[in-house]
LOFIVEX-782923 format. One record per atom (N, C-alpha, C): z negated, y negated, x. Coordinates in steps of 0.2 Angstrom, whole numbers, plus 5000, padded with zeros to 4 digits. Layout:
N
ZYX/...
//
This chain:
282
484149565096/483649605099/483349645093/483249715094/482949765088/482349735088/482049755082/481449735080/480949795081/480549755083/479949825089/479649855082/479349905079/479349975074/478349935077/478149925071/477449915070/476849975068/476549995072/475950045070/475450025066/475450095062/475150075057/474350095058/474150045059/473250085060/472750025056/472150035055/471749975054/471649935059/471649835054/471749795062/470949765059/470549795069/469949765068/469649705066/470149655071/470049575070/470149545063/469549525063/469449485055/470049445052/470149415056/470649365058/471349375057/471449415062/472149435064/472049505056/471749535051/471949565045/471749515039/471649465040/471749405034/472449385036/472549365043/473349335042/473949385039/473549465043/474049505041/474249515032/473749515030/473549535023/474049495019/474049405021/474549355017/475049395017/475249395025/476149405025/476149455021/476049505022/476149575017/476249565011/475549515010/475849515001/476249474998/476449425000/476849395000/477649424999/477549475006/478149505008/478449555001/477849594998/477649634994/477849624987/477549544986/477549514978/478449484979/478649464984/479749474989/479949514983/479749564985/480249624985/480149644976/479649644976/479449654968/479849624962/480049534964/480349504961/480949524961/480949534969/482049564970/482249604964/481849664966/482049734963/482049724955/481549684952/481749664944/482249634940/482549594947/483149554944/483849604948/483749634950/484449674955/484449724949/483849764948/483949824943/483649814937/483549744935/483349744926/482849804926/482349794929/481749854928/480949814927/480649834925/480049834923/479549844928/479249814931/478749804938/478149774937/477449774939/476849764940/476649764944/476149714949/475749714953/475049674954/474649714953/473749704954/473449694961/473349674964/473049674973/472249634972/471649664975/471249684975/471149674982/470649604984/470349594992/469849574992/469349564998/468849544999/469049465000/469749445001/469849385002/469949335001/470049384993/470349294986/469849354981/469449274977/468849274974/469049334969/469949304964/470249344957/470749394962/470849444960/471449494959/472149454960/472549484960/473249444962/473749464956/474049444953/474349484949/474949464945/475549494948/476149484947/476549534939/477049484936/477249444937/476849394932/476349414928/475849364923/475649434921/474849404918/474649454915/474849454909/475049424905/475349464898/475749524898/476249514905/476749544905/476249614909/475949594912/475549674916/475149704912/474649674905/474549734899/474849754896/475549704896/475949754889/476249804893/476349814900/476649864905/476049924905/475649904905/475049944906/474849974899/474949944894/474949984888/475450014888/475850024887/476450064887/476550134892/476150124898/475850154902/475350224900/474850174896/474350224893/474750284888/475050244882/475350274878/475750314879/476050344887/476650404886/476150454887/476550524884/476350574886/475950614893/475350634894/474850644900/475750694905/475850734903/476650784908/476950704910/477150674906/477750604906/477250574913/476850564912/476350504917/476350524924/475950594924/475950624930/476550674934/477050654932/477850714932/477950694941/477750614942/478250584949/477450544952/476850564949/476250544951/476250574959/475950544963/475550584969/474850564973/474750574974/473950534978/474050544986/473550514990/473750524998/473650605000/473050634995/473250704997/473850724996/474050724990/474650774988/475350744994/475150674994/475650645001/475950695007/475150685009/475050705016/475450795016/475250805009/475250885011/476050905010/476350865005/477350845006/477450845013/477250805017/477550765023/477350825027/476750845028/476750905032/477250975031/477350985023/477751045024/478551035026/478650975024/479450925026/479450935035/479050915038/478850915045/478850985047/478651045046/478251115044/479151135045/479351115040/480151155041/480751125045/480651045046/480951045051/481051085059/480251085061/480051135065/480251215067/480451215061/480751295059/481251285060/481751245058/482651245058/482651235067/482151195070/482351185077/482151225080/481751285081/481451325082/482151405084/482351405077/482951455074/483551415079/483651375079/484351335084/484151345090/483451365090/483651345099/483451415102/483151475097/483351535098/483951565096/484351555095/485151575093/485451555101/485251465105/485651475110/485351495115/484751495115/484351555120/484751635118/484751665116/485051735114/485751705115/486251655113/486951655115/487151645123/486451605126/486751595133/486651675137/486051715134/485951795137/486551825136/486951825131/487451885127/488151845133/488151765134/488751755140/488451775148/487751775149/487551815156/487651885155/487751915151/487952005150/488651995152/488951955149/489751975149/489851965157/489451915162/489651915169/489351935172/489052025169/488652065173/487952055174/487552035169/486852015169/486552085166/485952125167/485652175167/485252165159/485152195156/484552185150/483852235151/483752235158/483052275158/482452215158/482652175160/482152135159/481852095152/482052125146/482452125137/481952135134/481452115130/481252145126/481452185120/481052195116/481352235110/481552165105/481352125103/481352085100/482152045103/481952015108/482652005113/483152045110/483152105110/483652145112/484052135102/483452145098/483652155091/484152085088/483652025091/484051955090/484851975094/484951985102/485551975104/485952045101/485852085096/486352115094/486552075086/486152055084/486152005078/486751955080/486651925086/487151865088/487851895089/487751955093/488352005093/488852025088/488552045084/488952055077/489052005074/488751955073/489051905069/489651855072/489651855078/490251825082/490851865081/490651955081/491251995080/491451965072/491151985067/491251965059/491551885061/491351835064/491851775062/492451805066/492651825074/493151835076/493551885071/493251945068/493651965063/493951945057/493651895053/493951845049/494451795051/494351745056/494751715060/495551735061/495451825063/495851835064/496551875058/495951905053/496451905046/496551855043/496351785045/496651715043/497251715047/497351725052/498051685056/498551745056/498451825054/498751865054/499051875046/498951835041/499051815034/499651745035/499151675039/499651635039/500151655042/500351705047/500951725050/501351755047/501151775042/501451845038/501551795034/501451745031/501651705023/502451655028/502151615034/502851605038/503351645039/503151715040/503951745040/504351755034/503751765029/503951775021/504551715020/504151645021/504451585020/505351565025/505051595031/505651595037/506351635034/506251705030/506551735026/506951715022/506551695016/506951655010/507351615012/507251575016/507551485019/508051535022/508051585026/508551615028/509251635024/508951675017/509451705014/509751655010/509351595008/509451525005/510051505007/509851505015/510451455019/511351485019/511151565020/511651605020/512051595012/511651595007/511951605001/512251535000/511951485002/512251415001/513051415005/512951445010/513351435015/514251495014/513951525010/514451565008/514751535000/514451514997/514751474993/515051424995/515151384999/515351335001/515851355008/515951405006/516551445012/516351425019/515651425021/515851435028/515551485032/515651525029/515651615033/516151645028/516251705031/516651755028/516451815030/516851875025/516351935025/516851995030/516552015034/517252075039/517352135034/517552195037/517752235032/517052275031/516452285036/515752305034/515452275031/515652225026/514852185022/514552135025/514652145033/514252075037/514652005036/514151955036/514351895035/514251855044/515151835046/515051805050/515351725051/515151675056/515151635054/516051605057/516551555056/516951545057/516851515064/517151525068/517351495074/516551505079/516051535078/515551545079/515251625080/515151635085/514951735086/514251735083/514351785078/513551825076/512851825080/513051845088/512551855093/512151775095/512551735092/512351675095/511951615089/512051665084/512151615078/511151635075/511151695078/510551695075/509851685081/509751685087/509351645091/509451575090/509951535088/509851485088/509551455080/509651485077/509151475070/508351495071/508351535075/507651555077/507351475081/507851465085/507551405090/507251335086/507651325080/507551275075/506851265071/506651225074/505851185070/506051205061/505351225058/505551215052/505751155048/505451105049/505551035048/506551015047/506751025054/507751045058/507951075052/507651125051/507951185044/507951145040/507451115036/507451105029/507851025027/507750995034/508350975035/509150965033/509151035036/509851055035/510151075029/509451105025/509551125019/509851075016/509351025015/509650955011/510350925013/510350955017/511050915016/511750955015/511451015018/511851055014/511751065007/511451055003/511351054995/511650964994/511650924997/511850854995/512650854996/512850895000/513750915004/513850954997/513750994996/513751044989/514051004982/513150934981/513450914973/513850854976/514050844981/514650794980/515350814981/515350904982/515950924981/516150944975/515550944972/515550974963/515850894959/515550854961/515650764959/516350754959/516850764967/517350774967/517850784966/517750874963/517850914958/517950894952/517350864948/517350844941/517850784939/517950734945/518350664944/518950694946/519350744947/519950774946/520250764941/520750744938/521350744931/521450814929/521650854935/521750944932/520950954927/520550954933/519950974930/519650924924/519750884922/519550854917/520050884910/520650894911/521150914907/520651004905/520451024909/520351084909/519651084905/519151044907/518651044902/518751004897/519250974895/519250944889/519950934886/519951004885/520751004881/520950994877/521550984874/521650944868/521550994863/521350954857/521351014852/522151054847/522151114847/522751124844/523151084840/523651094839/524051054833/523951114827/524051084822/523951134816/524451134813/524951174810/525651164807/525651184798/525851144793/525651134789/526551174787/526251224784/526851274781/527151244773/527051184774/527151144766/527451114769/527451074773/527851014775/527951024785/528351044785/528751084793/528551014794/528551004802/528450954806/529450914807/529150844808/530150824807/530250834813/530950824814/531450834819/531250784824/531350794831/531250754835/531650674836/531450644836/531850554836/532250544840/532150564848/532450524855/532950574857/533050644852/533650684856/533150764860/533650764860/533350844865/533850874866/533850954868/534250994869/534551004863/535151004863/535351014856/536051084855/536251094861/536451164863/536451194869/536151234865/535751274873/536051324878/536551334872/537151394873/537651384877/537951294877/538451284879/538351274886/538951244887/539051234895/538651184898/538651114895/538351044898/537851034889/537151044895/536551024888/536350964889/536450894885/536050854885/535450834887/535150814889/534250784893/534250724889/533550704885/533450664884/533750594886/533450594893/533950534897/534750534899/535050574894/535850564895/536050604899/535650634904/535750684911/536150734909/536750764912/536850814911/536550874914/536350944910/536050974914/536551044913/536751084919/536951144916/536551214919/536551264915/535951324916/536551374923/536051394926/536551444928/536751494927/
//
């Protein structure tokens, strides 16, 4: 159950403002003690009643003159910077009040003038208008034009930066896809697709969520470095990037004769083969 909000007034009963007075202080000298020890701070308090003989005074007096000297001694700007008395209170709280009044005032004539400028557009008359009227709903008028005009150089930009984007990924996909031989060029320069008609190939690129595309990209870019992978683990191709290095013949000392045999007349009818074969030229 919420706790019922207590009014602040003076309580007549003698009675009933002694019982009050304990709890309060109590509740007061509570909180005083919390706040010292949660934020290591420096706290005083003096209470002054008709209904205890000394003063009340937490947390010792030693502790509240040496607080209170230290008090004296800052500078008069330092002392008074965050001072206020119930005057200077009262007249915060009213000007705080004073403008919320004004913010509410201003909202609730903007929808008054907004709900007049929707009875104009459903054929509502402005004779009945004053001048004042008339100047606020042109005010509401233009500014609704200024956001709708912004609004919409915002979405006719992000369209534009889309098709910018829709483009690139277009020429991207074409030039991946011709290096990887699957279109070919006809005798004009256009690139059409194998086993696939032109007419067809590009509405249904249009139909494709960007998401679908970019998609496709990847894995056409992953199909791609595993043909290069392919490629590279070939024997030709390894031969080819890393060939041996020349022989160098030493004109001092001629290379010797071969061991195992070889062609040894080339001219005659039946030449030798290494392996005993006969071979003859034609």
């Amino acid at each position: 159950m919420a706790r019922r909000k207590v009014r602040l007034h003076y309580v007549a009963n003698e009675i009933s403002r002694r019982t009050t007075f304990r709890k309060r202080k109590k509740g007061l000298l509570k909180k005083v003690g919390e706040i010292t020890t949660l934020c290591d701070i420096k706290a005083a308090v003096i209470i002054y009643s008709p209904f205890d003989g000394e003063p009340e005074v937490f947390p010792s007096l030693p502790e509240v003159n040496e607080l209170l000297t230290k008090f004296r001694d800052m500078p008069q700007m330092d002392k008074t910077r965050k001072m206020v008395d119930q005057e200077t209170f009262l007249i915060q709280r009213i000007y705080k009040v004073r403008e919320q009044i004004r913010k509410l005032k201003r909202d609730n004539r903007e929808k008054e003038i907004t709900q007049v400028m929707f009875g104009c557009l459903k054929g509502r008359t402005l004779s009945d208008l004053e001048m004042k009227d008339l100047q606020d709903l042109n005010f509401i008028i233009e500014r609704n034009l200024r956001e709708l005009e912004i609004k919409q150089r915002a979405a006719d930009e992000q369209k534009q930066e889309e098709n910018q984007e829709n483009q690139l990924n277009q020429v991207q996909a074409e030039s991946i896809a011709v290096e990887l031989g699957l279109t070919t060029r006809n005798a004009f320069g256009e690139g059409t697709s194998r086993g696939v008609q032109q007419q067809h190939h590009q509405p249904a690129m249009e139909a494709q969520s960007m998401e679908q595309w970019q998609y496709q990209m990847m894995q056409v870019a992953a199909q791609r470095q595993q043909h290069q992978q392919l490629f590279q683990q070939q024997p030709w191709f390894l031969d080819i990037m890393n060939p041996p290095p020349p022989q160098m013949r030493d004109f001092l000392h001629p290379l010797p004769p071969l061991q195992r045999g070889g062609f040894r007349d080339y001219n005659s009818d039946n030449a030798t083969c290494p392996n005993n074969s006969s071979f003859r030229f034609p």
